[in-house]
Jmol script that loads the backbone (N, CA, C; Angstrom):
load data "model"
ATOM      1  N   UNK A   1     -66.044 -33.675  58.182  1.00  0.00           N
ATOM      2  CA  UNK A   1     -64.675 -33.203  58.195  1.00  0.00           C
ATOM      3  C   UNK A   1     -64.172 -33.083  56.756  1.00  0.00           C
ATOM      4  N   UNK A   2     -63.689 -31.715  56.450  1.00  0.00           N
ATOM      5  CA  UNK A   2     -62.861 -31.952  55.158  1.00  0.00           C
ATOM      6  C   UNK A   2     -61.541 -32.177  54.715  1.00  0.00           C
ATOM      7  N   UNK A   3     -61.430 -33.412  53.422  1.00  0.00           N
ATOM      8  CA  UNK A   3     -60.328 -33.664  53.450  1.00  0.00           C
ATOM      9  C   UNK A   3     -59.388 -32.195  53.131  1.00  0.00           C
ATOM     10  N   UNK A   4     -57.930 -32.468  53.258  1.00  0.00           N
ATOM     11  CA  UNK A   4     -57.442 -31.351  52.731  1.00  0.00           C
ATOM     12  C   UNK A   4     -56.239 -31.972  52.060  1.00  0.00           C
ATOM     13  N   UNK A   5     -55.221 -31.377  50.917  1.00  0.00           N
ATOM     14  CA  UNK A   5     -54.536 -31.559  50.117  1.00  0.00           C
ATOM     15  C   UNK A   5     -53.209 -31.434  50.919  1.00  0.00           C
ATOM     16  N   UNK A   6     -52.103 -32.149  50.776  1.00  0.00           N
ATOM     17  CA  UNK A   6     -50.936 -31.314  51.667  1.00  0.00           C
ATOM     18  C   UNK A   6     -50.487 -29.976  50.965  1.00  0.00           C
ATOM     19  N   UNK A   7     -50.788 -29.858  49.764  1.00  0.00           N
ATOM     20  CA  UNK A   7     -50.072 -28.113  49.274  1.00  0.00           C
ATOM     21  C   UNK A   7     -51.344 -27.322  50.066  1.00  0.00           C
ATOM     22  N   UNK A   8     -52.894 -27.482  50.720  1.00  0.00           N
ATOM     23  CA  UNK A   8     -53.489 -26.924  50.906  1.00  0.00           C
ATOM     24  C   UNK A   8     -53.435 -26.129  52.605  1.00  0.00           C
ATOM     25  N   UNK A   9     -52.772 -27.591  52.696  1.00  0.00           N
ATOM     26  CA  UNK A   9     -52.288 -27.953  54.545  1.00  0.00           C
ATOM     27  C   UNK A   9     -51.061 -26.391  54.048  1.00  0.00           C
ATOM     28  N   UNK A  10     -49.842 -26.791  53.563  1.00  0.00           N
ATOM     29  CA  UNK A  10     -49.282 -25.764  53.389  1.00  0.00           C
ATOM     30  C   UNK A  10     -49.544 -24.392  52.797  1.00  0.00           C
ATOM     31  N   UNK A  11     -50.961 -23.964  52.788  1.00  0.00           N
ATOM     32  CA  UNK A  11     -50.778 -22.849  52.118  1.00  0.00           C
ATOM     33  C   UNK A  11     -50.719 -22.633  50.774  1.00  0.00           C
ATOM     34  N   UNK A  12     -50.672 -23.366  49.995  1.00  0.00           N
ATOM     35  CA  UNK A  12     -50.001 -23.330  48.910  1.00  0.00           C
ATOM     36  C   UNK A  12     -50.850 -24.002  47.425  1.00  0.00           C
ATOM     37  N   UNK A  13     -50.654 -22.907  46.484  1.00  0.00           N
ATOM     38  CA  UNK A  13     -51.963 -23.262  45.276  1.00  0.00           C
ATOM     39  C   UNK A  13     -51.205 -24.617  45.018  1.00  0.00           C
ATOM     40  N   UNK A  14     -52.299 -24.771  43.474  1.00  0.00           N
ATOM     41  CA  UNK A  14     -52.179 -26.105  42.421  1.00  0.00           C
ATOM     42  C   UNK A  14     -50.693 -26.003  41.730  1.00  0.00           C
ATOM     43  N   UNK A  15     -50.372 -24.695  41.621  1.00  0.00           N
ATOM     44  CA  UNK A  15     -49.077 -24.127  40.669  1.00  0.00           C
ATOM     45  C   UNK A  15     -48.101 -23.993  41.750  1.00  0.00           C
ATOM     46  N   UNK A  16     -48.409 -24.937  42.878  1.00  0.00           N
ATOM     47  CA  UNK A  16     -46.770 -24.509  43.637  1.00  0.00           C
ATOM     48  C   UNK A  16     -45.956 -25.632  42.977  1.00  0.00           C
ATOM     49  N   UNK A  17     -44.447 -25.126  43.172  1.00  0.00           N
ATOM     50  CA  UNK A  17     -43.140 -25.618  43.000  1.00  0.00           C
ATOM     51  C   UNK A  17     -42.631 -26.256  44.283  1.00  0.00           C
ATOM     52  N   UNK A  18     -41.846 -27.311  43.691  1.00  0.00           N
ATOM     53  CA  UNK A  18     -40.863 -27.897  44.749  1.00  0.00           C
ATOM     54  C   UNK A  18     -39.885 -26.908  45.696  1.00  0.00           C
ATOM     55  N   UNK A  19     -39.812 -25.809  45.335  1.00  0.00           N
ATOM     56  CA  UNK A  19     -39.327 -25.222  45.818  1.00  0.00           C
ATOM     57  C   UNK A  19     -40.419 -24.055  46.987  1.00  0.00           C
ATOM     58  N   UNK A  20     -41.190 -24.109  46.051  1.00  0.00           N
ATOM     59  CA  UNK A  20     -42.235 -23.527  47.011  1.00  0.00           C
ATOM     60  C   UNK A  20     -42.566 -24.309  48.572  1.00  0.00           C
ATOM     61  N   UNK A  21     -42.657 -25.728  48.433  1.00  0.00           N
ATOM     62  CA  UNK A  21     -43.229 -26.553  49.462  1.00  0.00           C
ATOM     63  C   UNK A  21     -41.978 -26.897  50.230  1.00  0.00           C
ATOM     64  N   UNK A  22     -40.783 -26.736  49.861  1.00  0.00           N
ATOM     65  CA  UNK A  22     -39.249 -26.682  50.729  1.00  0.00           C
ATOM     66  C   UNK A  22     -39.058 -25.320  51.916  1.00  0.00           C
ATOM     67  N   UNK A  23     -39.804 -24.116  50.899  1.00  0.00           N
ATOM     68  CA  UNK A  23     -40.118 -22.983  51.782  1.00  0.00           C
ATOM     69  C   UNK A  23     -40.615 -22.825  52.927  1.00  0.00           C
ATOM     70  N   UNK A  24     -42.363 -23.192  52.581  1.00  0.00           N
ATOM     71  CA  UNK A  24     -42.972 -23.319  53.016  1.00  0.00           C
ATOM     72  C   UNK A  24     -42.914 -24.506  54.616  1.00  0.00           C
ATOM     73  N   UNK A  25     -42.342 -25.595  54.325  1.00  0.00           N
ATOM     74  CA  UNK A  25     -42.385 -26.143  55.433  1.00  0.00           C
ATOM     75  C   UNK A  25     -41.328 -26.000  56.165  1.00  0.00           C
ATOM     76  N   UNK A  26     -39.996 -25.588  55.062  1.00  0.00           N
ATOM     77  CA  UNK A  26     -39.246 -24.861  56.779  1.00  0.00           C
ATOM     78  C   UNK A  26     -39.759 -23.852  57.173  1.00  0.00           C
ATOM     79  N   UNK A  27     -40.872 -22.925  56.979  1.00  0.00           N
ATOM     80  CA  UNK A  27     -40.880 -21.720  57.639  1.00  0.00           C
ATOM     81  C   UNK A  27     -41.808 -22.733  58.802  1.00  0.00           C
ATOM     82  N   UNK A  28     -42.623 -23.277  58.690  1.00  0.00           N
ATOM     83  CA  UNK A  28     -43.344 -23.999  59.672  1.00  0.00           C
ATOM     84  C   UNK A  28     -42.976 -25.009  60.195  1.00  0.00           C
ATOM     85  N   UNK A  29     -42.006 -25.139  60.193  1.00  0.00           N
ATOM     86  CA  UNK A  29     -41.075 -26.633  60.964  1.00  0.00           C
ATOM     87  C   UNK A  29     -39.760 -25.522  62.014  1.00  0.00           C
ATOM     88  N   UNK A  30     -39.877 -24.225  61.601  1.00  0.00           N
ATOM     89  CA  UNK A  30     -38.935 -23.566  62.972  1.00  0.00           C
ATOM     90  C   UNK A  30     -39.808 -22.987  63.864  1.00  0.00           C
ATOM     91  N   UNK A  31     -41.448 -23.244  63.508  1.00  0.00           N
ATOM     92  CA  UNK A  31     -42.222 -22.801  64.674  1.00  0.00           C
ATOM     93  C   UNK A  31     -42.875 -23.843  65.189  1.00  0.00           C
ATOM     94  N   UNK A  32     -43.033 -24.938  64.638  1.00  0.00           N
ATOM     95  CA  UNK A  32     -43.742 -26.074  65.149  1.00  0.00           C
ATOM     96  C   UNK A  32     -42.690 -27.235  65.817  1.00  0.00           C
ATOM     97  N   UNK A  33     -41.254 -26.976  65.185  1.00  0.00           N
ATOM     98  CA  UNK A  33     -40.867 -27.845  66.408  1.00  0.00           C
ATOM     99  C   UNK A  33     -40.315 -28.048  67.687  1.00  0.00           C
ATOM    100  N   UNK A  34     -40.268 -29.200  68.176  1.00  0.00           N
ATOM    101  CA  UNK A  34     -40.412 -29.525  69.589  1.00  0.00           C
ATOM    102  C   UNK A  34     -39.236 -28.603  70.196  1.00  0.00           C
ATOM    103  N   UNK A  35     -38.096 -28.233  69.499  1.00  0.00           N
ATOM    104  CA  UNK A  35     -37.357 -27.996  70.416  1.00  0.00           C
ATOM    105  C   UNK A  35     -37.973 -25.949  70.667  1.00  0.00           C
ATOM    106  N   UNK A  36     -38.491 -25.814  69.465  1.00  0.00           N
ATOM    107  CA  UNK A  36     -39.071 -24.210  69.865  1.00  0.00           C
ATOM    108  C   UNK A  36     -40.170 -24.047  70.539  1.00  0.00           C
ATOM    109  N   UNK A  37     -40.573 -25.436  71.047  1.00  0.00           N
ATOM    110  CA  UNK A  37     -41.988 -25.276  71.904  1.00  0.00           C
ATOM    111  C   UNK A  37     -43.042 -25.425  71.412  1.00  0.00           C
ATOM    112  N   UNK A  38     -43.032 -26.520  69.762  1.00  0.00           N
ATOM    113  CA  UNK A  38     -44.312 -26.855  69.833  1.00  0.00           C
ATOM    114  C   UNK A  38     -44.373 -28.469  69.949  1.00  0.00           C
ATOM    115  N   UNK A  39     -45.373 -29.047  69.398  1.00  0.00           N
ATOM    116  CA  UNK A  39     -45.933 -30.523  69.707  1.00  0.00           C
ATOM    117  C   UNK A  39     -45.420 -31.165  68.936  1.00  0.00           C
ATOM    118  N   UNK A  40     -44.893 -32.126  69.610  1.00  0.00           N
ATOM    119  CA  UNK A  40     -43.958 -33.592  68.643  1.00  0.00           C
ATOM    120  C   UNK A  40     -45.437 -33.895  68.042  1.00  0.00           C
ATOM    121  N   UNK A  41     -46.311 -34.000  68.091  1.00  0.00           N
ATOM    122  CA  UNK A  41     -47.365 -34.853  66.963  1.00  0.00           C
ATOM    123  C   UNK A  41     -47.253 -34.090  65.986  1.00  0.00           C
ATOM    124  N   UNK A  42     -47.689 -33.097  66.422  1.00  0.00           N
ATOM    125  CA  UNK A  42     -48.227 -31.605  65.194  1.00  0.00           C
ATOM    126  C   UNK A  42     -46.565 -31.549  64.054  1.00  0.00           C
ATOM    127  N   UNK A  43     -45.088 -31.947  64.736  1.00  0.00           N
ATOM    128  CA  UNK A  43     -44.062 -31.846  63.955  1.00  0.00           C
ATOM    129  C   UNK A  43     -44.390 -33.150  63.279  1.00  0.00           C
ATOM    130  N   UNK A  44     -44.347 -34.248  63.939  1.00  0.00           N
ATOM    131  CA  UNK A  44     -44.323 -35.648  63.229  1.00  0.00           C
ATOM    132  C   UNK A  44     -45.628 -35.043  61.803  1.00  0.00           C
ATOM    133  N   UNK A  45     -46.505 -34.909  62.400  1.00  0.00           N
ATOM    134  CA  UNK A  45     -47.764 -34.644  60.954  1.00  0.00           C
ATOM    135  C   UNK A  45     -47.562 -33.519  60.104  1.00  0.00           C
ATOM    136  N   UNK A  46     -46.828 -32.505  60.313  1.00  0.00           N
ATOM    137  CA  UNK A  46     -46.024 -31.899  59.277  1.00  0.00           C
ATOM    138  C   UNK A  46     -44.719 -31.902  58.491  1.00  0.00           C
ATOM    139  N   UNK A  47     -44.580 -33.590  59.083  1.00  0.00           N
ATOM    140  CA  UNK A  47     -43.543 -33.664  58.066  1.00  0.00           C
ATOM    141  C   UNK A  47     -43.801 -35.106  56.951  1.00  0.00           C
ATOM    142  N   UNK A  48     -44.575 -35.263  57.686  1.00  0.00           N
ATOM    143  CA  UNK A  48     -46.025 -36.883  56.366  1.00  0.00           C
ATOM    144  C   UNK A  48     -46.392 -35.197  55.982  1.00  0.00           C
ATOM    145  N   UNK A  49     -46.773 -34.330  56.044  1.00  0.00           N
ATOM    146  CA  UNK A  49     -47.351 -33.465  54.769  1.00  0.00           C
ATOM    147  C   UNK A  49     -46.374 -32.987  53.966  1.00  0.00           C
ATOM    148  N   UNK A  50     -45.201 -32.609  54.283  1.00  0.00           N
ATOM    149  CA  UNK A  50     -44.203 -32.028  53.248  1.00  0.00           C
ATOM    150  C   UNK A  50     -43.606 -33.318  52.460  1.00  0.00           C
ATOM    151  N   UNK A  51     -44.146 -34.296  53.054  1.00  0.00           N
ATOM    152  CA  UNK A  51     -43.665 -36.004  52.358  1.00  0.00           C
ATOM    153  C   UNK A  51     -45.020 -35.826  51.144  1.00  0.00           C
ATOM    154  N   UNK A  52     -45.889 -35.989  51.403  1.00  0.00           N
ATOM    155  CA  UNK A  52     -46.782 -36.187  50.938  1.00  0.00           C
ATOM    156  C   UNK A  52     -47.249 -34.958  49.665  1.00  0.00           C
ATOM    157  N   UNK A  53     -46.701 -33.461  50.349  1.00  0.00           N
ATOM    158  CA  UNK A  53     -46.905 -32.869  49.350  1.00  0.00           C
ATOM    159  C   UNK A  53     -46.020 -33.032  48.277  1.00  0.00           C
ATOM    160  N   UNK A  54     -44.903 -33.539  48.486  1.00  0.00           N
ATOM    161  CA  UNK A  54     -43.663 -33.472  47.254  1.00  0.00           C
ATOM    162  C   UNK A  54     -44.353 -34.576  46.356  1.00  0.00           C
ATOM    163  N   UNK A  55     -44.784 -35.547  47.464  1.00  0.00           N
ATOM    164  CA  UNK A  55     -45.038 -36.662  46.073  1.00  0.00           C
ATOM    165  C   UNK A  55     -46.239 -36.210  45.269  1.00  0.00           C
ATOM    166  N   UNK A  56     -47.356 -35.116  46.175  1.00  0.00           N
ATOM    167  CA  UNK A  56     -48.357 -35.130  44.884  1.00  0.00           C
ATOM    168  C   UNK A  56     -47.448 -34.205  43.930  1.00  0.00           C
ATOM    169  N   UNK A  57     -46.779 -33.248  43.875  1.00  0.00           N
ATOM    170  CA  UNK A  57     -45.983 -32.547  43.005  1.00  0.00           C
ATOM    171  C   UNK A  57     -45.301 -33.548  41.946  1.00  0.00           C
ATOM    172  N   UNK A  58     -44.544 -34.949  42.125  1.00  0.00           N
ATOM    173  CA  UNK A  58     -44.228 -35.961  41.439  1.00  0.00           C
ATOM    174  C   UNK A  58     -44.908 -35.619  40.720  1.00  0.00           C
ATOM    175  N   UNK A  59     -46.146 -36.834  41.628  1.00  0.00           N
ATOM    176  CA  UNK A  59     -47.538 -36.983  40.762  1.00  0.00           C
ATOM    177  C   UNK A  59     -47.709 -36.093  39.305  1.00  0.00           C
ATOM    178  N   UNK A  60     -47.979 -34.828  39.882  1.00  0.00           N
ATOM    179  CA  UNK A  60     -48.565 -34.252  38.962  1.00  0.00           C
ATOM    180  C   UNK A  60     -47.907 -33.535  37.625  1.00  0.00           C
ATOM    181  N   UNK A  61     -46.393 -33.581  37.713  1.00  0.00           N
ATOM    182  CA  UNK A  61     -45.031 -33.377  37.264  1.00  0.00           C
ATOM    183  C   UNK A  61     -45.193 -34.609  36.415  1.00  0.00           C
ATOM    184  N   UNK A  62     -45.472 -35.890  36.520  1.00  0.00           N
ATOM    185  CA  UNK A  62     -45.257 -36.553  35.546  1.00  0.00           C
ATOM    186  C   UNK A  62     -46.537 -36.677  35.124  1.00  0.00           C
ATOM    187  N   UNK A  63     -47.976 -36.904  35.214  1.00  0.00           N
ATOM    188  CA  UNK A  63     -48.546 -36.611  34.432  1.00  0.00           C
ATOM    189  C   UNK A  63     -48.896 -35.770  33.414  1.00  0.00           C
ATOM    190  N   UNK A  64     -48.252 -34.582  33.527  1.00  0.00           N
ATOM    191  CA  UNK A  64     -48.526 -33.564  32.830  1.00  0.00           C
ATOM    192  C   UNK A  64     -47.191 -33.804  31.538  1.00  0.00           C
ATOM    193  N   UNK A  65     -46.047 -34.580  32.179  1.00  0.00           N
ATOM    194  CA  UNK A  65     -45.118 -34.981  30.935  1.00  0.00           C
ATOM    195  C   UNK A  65     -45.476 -36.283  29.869  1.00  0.00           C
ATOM    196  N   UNK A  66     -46.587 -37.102  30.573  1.00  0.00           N
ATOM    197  CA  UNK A  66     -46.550 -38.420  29.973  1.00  0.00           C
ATOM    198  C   UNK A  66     -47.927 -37.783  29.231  1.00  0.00           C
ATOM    199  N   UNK A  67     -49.338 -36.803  29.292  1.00  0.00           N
ATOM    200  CA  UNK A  67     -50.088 -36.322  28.599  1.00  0.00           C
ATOM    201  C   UNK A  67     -49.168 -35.726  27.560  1.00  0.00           C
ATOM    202  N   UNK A  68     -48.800 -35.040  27.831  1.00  0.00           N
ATOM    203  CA  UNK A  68     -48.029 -34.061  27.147  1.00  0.00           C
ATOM    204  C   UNK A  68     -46.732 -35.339  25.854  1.00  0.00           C
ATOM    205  N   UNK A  69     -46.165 -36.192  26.296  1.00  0.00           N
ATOM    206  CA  UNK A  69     -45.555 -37.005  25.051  1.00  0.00           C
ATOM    207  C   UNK A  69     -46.806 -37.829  24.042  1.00  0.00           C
ATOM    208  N   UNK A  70     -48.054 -38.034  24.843  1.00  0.00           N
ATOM    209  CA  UNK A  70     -48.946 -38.296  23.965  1.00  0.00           C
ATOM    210  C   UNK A  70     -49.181 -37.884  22.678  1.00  0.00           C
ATOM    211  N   UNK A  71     -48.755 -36.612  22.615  1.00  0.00           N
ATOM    212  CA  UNK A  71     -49.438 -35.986  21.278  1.00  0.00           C
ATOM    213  C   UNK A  71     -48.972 -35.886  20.036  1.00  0.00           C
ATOM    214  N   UNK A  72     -49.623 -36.326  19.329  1.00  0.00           N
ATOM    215  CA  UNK A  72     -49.630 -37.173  18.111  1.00  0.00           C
ATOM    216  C   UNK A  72     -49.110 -35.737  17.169  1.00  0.00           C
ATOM    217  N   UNK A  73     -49.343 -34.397  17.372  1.00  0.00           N
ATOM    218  CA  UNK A  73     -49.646 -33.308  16.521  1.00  0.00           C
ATOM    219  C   UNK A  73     -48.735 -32.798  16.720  1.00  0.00           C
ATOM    220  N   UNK A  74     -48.204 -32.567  18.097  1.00  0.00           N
ATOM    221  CA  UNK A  74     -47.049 -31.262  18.668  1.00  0.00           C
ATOM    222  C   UNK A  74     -45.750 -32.262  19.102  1.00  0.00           C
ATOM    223  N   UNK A  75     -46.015 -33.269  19.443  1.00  0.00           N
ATOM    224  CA  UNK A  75     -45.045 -34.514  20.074  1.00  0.00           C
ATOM    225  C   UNK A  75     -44.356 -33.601  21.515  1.00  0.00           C
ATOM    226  N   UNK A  76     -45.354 -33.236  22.077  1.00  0.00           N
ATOM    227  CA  UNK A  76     -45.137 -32.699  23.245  1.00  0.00           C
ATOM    228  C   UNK A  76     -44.605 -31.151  23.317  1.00  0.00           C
ATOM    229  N   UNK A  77     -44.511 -30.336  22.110  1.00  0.00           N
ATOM    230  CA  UNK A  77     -43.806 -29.122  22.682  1.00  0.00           C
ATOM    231  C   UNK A  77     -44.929 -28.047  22.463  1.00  0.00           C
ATOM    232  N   UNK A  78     -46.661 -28.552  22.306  1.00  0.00           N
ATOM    233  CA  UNK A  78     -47.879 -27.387  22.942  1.00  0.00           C
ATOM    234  C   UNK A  78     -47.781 -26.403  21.812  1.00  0.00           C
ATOM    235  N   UNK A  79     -47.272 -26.620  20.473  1.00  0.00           N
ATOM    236  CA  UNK A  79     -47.179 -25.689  19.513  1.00  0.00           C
ATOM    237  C   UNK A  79     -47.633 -26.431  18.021  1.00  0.00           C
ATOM    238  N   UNK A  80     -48.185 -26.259  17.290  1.00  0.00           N
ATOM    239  CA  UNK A  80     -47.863 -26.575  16.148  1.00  0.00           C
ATOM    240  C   UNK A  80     -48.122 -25.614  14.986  1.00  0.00           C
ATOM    241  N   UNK A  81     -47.684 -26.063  13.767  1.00  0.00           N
ATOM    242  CA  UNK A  81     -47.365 -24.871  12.654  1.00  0.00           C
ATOM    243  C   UNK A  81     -48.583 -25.392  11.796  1.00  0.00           C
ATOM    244  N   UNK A  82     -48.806 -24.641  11.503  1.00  0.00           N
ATOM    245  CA  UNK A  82     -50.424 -24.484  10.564  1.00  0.00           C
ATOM    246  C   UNK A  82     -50.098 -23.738   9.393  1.00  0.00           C
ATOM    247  N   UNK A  83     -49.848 -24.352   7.670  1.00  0.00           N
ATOM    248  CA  UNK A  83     -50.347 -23.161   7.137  1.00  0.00           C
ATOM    249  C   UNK A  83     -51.620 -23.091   6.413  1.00  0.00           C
ATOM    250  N   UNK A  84     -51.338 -22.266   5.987  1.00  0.00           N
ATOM    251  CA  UNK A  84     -53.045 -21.167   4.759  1.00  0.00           C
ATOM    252  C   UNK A  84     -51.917 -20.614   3.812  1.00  0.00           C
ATOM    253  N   UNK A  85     -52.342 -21.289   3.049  1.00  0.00           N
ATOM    254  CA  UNK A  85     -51.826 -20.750   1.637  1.00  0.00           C
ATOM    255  C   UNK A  85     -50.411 -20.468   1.879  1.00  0.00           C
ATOM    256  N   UNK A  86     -49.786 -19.340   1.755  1.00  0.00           N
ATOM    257  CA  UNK A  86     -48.011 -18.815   1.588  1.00  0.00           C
ATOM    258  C   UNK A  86     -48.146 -18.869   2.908  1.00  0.00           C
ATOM    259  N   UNK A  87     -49.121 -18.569   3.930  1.00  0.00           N
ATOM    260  CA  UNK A  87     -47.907 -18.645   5.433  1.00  0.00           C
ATOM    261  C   UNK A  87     -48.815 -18.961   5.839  1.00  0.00           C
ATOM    262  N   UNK A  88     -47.319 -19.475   7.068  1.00  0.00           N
ATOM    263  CA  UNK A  88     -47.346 -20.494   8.390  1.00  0.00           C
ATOM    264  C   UNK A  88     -46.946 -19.665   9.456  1.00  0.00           C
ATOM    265  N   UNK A  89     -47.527 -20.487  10.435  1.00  0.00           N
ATOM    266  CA  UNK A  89     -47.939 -19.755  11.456  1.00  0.00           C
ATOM    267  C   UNK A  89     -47.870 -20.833  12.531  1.00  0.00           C
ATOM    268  N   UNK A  90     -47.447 -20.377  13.684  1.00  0.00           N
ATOM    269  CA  UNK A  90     -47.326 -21.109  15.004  1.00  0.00           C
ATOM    270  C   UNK A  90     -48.389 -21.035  16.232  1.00  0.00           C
ATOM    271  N   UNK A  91     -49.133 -22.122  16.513  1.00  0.00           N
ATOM    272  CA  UNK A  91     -50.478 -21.550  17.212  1.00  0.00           C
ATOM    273  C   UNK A  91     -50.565 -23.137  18.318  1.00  0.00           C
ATOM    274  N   UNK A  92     -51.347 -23.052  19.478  1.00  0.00           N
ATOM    275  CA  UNK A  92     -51.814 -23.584  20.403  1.00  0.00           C
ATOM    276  C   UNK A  92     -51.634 -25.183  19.541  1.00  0.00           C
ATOM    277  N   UNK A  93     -51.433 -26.060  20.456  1.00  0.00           N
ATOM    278  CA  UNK A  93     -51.741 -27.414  19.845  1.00  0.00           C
ATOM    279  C   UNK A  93     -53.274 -27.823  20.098  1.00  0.00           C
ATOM    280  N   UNK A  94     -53.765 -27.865  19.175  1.00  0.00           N
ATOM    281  CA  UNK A  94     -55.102 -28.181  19.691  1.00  0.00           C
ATOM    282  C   UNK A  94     -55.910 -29.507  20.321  1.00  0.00           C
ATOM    283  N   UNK A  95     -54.863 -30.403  20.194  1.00  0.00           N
ATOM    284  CA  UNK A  95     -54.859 -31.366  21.040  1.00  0.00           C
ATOM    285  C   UNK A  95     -54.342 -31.657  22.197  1.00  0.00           C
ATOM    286  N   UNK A  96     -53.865 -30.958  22.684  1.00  0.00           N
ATOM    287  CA  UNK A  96     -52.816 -30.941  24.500  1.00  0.00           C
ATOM    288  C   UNK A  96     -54.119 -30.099  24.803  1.00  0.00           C
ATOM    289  N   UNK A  97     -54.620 -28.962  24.133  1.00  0.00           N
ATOM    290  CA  UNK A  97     -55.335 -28.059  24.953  1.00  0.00           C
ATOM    291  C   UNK A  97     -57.231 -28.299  24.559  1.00  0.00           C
ATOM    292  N   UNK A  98     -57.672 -29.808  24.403  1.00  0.00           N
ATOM    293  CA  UNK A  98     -58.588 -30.656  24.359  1.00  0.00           C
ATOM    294  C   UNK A  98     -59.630 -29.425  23.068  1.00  0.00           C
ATOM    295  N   UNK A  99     -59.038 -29.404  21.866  1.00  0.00           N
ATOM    296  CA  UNK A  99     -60.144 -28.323  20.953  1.00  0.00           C
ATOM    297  C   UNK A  99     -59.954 -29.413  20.015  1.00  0.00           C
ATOM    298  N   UNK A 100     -59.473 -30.634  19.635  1.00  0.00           N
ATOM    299  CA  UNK A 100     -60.068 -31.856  18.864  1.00  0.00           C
ATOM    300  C   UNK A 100     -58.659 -31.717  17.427  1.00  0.00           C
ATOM    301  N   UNK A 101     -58.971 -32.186  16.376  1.00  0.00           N
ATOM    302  CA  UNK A 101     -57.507 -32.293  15.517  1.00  0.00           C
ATOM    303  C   UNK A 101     -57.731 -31.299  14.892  1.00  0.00           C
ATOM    304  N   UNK A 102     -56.492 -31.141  14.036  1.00  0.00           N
ATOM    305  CA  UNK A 102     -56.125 -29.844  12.909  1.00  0.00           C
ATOM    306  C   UNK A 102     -56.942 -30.527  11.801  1.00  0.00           C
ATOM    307  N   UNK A 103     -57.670 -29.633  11.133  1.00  0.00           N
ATOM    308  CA  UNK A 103     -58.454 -29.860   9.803  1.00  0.00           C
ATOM    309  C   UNK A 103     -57.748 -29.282   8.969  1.00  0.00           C
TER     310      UNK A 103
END
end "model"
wireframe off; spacefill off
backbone 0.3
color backbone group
C-alpha cells in the first residue's frame, strides 16, 4: 500500500498554498458530505487530511524560514552583492542555494 501525502490526497503539488488546500477541500467536503450523500467516514478522513495538510504546509513554511535565517552571507534575503573590480553586482546566494561560499 502506498503511503500518500495529504496535499497528494488533495490533489495538490509541493508548491501548494494555504489557500490552495482551503480550496481544495471545500470543493470536496460539498461532495463528500453526509448531508449531500456521502460517507460520514470518508468526511471524518477528509477532514484529518485538510488538518494534516495545513500542518505539513506549517511544517514546511517554517523550515524554509529558519534555513533561510541561517545564512551567514545573505542573512536570509537569497541575494548577495559581489564585486570585481568597479562593479557590483547582485547574484544568487550561494549558500541558501547549496554552491558552497563566496571566494
Amino acid at each position: 500500500m502506498t503511503d500518500y501525502t495529504a496535499l497528494e490526497i488533495l490533489s495538490l503539488g509541493t508548491s501548494a498554498t494555504v489557500e490552495d488546500v482551503k480550496q481544495a477541500y471545500k470543493k470536496l467536503s460539498h461532495i463528500m458530505h453526509p448531508d449531500k450523500g456521502g460517507d460520514i467516514e470518508e468526511f471524518k478522513h477528509l477532514q484529518k487530511v485538510y488538518k494534516n495538510a495545513l500542518d505539513e504546509l506549517r511544517i514546511r513554511d517554517a523550515d524554509n524560514k529558519f534555513a533561510i535565517s541561517l545564512c551567514s552571507q545573505c542573512d536570509g534575503s537569497g541575494k548577495v552583492k559581489v564585486t570585481r573590480g568597479a562593479s557590483t553586482m547582485s547574484k544568487m546566494c550561494p549558500v541558501c542555494f547549496g554552491l558552497g561560499e563566496i571566494k
